[in-house]
Structures are given as C-alpha cells and as structure tokens.
GUKE-747003 format. One record per residue: x, z, y of N, C-alpha, C in turn. Coordinates in steps of 0.05 Angstrom, whole numbers, plus 5000, padded with zeros to 4 digits. Atoms other than C-alpha are relative to their C-alpha. Layout:
<atoms>
X  Z  Y  X  Z  Y  X  Z  Y;
...
</atoms>
This chain:
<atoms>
5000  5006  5029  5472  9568  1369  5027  4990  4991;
4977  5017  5003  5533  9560  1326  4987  4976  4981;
5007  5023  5020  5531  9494  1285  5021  4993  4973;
4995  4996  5029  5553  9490  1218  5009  4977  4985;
4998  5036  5012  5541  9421  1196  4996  4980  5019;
5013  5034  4981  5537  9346  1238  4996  4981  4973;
5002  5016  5008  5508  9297  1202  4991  4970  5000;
5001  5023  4983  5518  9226  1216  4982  4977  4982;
5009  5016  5003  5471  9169  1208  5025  4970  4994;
4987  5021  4983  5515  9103  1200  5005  4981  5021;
4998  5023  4983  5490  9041  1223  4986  5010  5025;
5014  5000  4980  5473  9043  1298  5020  5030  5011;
4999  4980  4987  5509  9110  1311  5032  4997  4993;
4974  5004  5002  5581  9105  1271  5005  4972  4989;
4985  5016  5004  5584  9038  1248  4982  4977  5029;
5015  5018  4979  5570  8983  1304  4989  4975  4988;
5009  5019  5014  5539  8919  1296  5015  4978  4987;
4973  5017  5002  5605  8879  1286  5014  5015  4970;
4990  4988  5027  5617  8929  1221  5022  5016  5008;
4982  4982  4993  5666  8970  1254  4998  5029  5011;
5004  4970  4990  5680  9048  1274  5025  5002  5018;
4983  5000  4974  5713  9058  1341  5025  5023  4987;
4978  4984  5015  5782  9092  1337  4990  5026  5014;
5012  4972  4988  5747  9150  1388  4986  5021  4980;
5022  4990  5024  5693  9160  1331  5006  5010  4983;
4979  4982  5021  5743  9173  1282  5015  5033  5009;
4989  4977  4991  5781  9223  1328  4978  5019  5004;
5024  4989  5002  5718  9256  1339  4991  5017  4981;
5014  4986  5033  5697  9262  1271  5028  5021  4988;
4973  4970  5015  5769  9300  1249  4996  5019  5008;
4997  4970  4977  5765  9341  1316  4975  5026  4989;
5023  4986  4993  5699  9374  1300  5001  5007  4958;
4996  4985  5023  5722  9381  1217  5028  5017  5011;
4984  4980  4998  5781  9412  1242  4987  5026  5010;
5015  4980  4982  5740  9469  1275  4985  5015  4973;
5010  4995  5018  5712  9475  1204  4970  4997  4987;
5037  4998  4985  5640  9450  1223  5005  4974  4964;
5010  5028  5018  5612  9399  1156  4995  4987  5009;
5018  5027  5002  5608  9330  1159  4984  4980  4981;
5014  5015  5026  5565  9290  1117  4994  4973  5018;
5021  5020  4989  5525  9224  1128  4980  4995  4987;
5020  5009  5003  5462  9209  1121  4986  4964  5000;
5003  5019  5003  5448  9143  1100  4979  4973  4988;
5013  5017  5019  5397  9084  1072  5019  4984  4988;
4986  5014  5010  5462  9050  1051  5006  5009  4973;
5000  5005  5028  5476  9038  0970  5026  5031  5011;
4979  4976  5006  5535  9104  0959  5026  4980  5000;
4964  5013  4995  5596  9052  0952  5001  4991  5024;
5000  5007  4977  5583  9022  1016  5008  5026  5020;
4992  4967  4976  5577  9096  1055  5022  5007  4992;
4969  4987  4991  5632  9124  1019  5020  4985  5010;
4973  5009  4990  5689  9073  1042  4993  5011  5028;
5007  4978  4970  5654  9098  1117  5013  5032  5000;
4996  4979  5009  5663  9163  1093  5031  5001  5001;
4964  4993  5006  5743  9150  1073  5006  4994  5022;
4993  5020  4979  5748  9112  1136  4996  5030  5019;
4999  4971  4975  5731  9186  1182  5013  5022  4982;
4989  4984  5010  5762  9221  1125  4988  5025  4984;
5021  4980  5017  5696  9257  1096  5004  4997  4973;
4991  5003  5039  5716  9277  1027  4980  5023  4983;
5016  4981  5018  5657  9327  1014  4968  4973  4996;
5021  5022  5011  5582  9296  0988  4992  4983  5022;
5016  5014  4970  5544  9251  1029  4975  4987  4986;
5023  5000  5010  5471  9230  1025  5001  4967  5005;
4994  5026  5004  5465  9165  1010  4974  4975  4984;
5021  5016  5012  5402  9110  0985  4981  5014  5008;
5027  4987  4985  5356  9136  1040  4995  5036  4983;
5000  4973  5002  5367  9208  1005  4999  5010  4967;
5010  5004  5028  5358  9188  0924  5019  5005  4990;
4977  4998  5012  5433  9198  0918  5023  5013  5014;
4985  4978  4983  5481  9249  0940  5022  5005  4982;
4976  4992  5019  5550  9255  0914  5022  4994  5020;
4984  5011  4986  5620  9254  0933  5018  4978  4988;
4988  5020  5024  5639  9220  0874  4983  4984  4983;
5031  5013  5019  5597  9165  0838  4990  5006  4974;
5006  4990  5033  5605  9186  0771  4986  5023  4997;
5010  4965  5007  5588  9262  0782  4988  5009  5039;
5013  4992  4986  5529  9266  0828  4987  5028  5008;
5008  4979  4999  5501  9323  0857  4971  4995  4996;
5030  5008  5003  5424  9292  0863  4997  4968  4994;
5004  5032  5000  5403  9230  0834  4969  4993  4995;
5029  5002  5012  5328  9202  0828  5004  4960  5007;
5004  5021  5000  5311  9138  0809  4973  4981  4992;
5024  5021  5003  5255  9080  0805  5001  4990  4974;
4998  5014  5033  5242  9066  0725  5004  4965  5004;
4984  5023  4998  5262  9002  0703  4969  4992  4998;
5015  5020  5014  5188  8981  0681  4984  4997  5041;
5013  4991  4971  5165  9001  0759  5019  4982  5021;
4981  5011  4994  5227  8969  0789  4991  4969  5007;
5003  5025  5004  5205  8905  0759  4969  4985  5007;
5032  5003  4982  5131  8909  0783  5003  4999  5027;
4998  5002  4972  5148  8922  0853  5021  4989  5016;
4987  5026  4994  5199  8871  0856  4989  4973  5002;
5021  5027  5010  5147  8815  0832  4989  5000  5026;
5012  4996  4977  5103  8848  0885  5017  4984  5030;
4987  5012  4976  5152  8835  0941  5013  4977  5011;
5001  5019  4999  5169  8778  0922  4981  4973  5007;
5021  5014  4987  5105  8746  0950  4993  4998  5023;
4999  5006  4971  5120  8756  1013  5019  4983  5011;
4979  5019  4998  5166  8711  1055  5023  5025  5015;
4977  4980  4996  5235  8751  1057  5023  5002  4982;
4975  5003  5006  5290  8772  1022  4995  5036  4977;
5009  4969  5017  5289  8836  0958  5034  5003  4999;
4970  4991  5011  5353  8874  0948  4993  5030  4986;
4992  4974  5019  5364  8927  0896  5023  5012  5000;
4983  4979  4999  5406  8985  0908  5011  5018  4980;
4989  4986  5026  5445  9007  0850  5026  5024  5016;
4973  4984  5000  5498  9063  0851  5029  4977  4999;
4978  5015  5021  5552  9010  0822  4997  4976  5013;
5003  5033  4983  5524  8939  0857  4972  4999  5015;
5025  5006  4991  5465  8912  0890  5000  4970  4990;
5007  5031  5014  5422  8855  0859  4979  4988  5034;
5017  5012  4977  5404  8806  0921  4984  4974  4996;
5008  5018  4999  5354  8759  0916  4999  4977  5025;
4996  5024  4977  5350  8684  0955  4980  5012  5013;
5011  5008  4978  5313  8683  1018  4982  4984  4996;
5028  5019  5007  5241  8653  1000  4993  4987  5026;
5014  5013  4974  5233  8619  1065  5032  4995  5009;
4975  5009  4985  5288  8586  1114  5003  5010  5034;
5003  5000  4975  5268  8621  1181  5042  4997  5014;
4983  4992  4979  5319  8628  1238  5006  5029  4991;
5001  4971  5002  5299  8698  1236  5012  5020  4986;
4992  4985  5014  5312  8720  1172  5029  4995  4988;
4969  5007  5002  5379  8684  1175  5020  5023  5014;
4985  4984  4983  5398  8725  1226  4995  5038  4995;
4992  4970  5012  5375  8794  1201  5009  4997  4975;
4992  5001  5028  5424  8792  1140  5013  5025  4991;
4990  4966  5006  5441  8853  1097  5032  5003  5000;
4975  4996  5011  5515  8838  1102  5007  5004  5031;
4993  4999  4974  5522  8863  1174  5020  5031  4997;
4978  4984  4992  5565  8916  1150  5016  4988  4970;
4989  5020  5015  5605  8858  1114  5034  5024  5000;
4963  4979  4996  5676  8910  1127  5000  5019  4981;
5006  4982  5017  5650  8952  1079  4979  4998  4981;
5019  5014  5025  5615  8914  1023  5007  5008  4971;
4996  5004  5024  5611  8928  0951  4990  4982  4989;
5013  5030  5011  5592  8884  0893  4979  5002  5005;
5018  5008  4989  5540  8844  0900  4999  4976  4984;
5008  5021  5024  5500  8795  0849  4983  4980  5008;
5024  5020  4994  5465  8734  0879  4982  4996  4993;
5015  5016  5021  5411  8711  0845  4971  4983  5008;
5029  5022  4980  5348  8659  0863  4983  5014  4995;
5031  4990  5001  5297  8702  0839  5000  5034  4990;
4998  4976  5016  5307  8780  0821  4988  5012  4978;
5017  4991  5018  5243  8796  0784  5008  4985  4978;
4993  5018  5009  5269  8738  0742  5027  5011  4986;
4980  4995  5001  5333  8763  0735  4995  5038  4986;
5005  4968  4999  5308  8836  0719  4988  4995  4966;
5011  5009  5017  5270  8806  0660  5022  5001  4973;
4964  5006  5012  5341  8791  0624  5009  5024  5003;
4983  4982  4993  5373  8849  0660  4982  5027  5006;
5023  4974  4992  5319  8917  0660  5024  5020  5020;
4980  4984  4988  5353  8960  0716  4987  5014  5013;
5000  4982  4987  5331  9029  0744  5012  5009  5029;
4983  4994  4980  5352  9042  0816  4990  5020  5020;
4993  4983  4978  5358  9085  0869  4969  4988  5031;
5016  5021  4983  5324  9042  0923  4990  4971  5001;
5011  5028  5014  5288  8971  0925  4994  4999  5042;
4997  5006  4968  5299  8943  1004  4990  4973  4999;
5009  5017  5002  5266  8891  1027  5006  4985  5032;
4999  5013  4977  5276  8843  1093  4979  4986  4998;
5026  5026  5003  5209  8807  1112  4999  4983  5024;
4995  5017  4975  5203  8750  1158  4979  5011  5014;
5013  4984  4975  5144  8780  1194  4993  5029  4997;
4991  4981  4999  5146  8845  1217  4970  5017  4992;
5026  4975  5003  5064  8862  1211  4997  5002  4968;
5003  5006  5022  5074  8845  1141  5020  5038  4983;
4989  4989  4999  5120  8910  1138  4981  5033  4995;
5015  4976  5001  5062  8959  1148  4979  5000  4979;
5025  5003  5023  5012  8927  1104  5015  4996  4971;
4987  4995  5022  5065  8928  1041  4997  5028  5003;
4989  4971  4991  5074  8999  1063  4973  5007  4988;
5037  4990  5020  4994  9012  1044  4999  4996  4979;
5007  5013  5025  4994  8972  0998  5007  5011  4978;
4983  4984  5016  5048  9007  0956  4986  5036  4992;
5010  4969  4998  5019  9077  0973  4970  4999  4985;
5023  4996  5007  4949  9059  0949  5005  4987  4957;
4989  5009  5028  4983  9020  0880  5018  5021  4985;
4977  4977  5019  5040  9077  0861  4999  5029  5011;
4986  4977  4984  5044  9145  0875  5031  5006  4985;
4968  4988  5003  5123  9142  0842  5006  4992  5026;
4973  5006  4987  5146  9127  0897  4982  4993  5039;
5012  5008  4966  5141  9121  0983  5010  4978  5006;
4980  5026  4989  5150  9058  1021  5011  5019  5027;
4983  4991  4969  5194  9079  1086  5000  4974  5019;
4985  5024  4978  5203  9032  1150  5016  5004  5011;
4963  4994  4981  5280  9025  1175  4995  4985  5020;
4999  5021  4977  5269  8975  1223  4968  4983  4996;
5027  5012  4996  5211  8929  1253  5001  4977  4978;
5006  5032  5016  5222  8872  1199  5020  5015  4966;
4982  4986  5024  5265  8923  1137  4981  5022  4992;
5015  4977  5025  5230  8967  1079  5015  5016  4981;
4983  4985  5030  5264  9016  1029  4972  5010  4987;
5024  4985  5014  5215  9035  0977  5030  5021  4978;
4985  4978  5015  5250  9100  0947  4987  5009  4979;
5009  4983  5015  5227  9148  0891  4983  5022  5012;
5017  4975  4989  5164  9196  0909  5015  5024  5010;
4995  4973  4987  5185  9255  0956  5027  4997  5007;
4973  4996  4993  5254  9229  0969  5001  4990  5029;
4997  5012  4960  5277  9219  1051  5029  5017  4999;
4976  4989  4981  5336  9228  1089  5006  5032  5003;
5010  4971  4996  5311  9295  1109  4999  5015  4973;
4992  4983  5022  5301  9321  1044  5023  4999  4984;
4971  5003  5008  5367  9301  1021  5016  5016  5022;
4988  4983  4985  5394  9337  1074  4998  5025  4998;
5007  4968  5021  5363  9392  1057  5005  5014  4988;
4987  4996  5015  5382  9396  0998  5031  5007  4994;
4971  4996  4997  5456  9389  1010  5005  5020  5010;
4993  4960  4984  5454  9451  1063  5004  5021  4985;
4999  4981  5012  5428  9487  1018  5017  5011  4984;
4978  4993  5023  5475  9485  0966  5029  5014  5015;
4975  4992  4972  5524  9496  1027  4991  5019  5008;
5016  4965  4985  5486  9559  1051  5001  4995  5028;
4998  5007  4968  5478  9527  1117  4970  5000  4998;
5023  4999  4993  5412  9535  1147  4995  4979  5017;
5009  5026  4991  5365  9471  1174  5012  5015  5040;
4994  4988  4972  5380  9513  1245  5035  5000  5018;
4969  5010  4993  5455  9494  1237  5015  4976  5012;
4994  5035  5000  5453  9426  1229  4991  4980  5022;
5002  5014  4981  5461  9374  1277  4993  4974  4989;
5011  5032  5011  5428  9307  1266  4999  4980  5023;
4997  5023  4971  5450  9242  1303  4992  4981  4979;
5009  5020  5023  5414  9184  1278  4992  4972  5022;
5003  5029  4979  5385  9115  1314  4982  4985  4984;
5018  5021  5020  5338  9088  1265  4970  5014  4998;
5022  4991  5011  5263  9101  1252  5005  5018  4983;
5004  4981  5021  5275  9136  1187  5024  5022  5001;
4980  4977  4991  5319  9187  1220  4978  5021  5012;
5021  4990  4975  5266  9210  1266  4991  5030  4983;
5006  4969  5003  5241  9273  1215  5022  5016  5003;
4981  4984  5002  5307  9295  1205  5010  5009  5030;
4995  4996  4970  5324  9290  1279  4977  5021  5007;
5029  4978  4997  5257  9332  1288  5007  5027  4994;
4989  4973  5025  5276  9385  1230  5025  5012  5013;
4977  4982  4990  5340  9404  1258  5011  5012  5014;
5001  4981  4973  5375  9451  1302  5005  4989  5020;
4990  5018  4978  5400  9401  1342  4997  4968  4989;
5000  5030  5007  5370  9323  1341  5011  4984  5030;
4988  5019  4985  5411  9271  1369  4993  4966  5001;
5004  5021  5012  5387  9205  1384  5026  4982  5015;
4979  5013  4992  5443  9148  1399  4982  4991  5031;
5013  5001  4977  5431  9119  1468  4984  4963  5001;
5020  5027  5005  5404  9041  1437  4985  5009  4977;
5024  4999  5010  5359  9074  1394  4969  5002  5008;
5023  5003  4993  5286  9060  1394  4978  5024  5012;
5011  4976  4988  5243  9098  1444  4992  5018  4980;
5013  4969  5013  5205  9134  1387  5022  5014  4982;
4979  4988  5017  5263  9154  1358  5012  5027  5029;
4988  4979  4978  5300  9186  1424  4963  5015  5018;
5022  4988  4984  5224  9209  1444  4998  5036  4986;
4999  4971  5033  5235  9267  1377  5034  5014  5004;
4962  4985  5003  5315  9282  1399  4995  5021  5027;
5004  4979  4979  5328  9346  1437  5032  4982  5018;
4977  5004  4987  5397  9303  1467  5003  4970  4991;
4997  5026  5000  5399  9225  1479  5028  4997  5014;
4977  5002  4996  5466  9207  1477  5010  4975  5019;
4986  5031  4988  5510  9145  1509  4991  4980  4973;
4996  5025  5018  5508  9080  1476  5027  4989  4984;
4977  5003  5017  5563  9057  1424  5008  4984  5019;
4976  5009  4991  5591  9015  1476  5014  5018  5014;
4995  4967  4969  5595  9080  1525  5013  5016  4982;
4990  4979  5021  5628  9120  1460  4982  5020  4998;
5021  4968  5010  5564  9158  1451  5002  5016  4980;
4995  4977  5023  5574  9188  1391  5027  5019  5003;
4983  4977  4996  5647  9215  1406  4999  5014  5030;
5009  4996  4981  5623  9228  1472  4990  5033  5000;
5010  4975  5008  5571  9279  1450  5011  5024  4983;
4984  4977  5019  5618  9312  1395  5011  5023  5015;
4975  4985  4993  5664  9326  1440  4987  5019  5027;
5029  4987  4987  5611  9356  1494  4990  5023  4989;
5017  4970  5017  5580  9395  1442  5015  5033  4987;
4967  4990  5014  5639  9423  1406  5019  5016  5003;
4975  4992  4995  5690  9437  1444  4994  5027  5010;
4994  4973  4982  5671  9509  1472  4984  5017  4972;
5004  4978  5021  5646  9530  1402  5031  5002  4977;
4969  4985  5021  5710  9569  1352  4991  4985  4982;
4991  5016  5036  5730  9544  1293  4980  5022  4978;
5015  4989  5007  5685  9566  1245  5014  5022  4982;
4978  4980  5015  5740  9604  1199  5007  5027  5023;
4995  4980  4977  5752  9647  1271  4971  5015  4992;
5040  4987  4999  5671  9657  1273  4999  5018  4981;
5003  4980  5029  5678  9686  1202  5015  5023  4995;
4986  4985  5002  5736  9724  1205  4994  5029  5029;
5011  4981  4991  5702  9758  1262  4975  5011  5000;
5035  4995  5011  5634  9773  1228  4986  4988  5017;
5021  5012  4986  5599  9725  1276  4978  4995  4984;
5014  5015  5017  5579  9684  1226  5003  5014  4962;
4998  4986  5033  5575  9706  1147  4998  4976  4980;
5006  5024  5018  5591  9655  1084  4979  5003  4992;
</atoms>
C-alpha cells in the first residue's frame, strides 16, 4: 500500500509529557513531507494550541483540531466548524459543574477555565496546562456557568477533568440520555470532551481526506489516547504509540516504541523510507491525483 497521508495525534505520540517534541520527531515529520506524503494532526486540543505544534514540525496545510469540530489551517478561514449553542453550552456547564473537578471551554480564540471545586492531590496533578510550551489565552474564572451568564459563548468543545474517574462514565449517560446535540467522548480515565452531535476525530479526518482525494486506505493513524482508537481502526494503517493504553494498541495493526525509545520517528522512518516520493508515484501513473 502506498500512503498518502500520516496523521498525528499530539499528546502522548508528538508532544511528551514535559510539553516538548523531540528534535528526531521533527526530522521525521519533514522527512516523510518531503516524499510528498500529508501531514495533518489530529487533535482534542483548542486550534491555537495545535497549530504552534503544527509550526513547530512545519505543517502548514489544515489540521483537525477540538476533538474534530474544527479544522483549519488558518483560524479565521476554517474549512469545518461546528459548535455547541450558547443556550446549551450554559446548561451543560451548570451540569458539570456538580461534580467535583475542573470545566474548561474550548474556544477557537481562548479557553474559559473554571476553579477546581475540590482540593484533591489528584486533580492537582492532572492539570490542563501540561502542554504549558504551547499555551494560548486563557481566562480564569471561579465559576464558568457564572461567568457565561455575563459572557453567552458558543464553543467548539466543553472538557471536563473529574476527580473520580467512575464519575466519567455516568456523565457520559447522563448527557446522552439529556441531549442528543451533542456526544460525550472519554480521553482519559478521569477527562471528558463533550463535542457537537456526530463530530470525532475520525470524522474529521474524514472529512479532510476527502477534500484531499486521499482515500481512508491511505491514511496512516498514530494516536495513544482512547479517543483515537476508531480512527486507528478506520485506517489503512493504525498505529498505536508504545505507552498507550492496552485497548488502544489492542485496535492498531503496528505498536510502536515508546517516546522515550523515539517511537514515533522510529516508525516513520521504518515505514517510509522504501516507499517514492509521491510526485515520482504520480509522474509514473502509479498513483493518480
């Protein structure tokens, strides 16, 4: 199979836990656009956050971005945007606010973060600023729903950190049996994104190919998170990192090294290197635009 497109997950696969992207990962990521192959990423991170990632390997075409609600290469002039009404926003902010955790709203432009309703250890230590190297604005505030009241705001995504983790599945019902705008998702055993009905990773990917005339059979998907796992499924090639969670690498056709091992430029360069540049492929009718 030739491959067409890679598309990278961030956290867990190109950014590490320390907020950083190895200098291998970078070389990597050029080596395999020089060859002419697309890169994109696939992301639950807000669009200002991914793109500096993005400038940082030098991806200057779209990238999917707010678990899949937002796709652009530029903020102003999106290619897909869907969003959570403002009157819905502010209902299922109230909502989540009754649990013990932490709400953040995902804007294109900032994120509104609410205090930390509780003082665990726990939820000290899972904090959303773990990719602090690549932060946009960001609006404190003690109470969001409170703050939303004053300020009506439509967004993209509505993320949530909860101090306990079974509390994670029963919002997740909860939501699905109260709204059909919109799905809850689980990123992690104690993290929620509630997106806009029918939007995922995967279908944002999708989407983008298409417009690219790349077929799901092209695309390579390296991911490391729960809500990677369809897209890793769906594609011609799923990659899981090598500290992602069993059920994640249980759905990859190729479990990679671990980011300390350079798994990700590891695999690129593995995969890659004995397929032509895709401009060769074309110029010899392998492949067809």
């Amino acid at each position: 199979m030739i491959y067409r497109m890679m598309a990278l997950n961030i956290d867990g696969s190109v950014v590490n836990e320390n907020g950083k992207i190895a200098k291998e990962t970078k070389e990597a990521v050029e080596y395999v656009q020089n060859k002419g192959v697309q890169v994109t990423l696939v992301t639950s991170r807000n669009f200002a956050s991914a793109r500096k990632v993005a400038k940082a390997l030098k991806i200057d075409g779209p990238i999917i971005t707010h678990g899949g609600a937002y796709i652009a290469a530029e903020r102003d002039r999106p290619l897909y945007v869907r969003k959570i009404s403002e009157a819905l926003t502010y209902e299922i902010t109230q909502f989540l606010e009754g649990f013990p955790g932490q709400v953040q709203l995902s804007h294109e432009k900032q994120s509104i973060v609410g205090k930390a309703n509780n003082q665990s250890k726990l939820t000290s230590t899972l904090s959303w600023d773990r990719d602090s190297r690549f932060l946009y604005s960001k609006q404190y505030v003690n109470v969001v729903s409170d703050h939303l009241l004053e300020n009506p705001l439509a967004v993209p995504k509505i993320s949530v950190l909860l101090e306990h983790k079974e509390d994670v599945w029963d919002i997740a019902a909860s939501l699905k049996g109260m709204y059909e705008e919109v799905d809850a998702i689980p990123t992690s055993e104690h993290t929620l994104d509630i997106l806009p009905k029918g939007v995922s990773k995967l279908r944002g990917l999708l989407y983008l190919s298409e417009r690219l005339g790349i077929r799901k059979e092209q695309i390579v998907m390296v991911g490391a998170g729960i809500d990677d796992v369809d897209a890793i499924r769906c594609c011609g090639l799923g990659v899981a990192m090598g500290e992602a969670p069993p059920e994640v690498k249980a759905h990859a056709d190729w479990v990679t090294r671990s980011q300390d091992l350079k798994g990700l430029p590891y695999f690129i360069t593995e995969l890659f290197r004995k397929q032509h540049p895709i401009p060769f492929l074309k110029k010899m009718n392998i492949i067809r635009s």
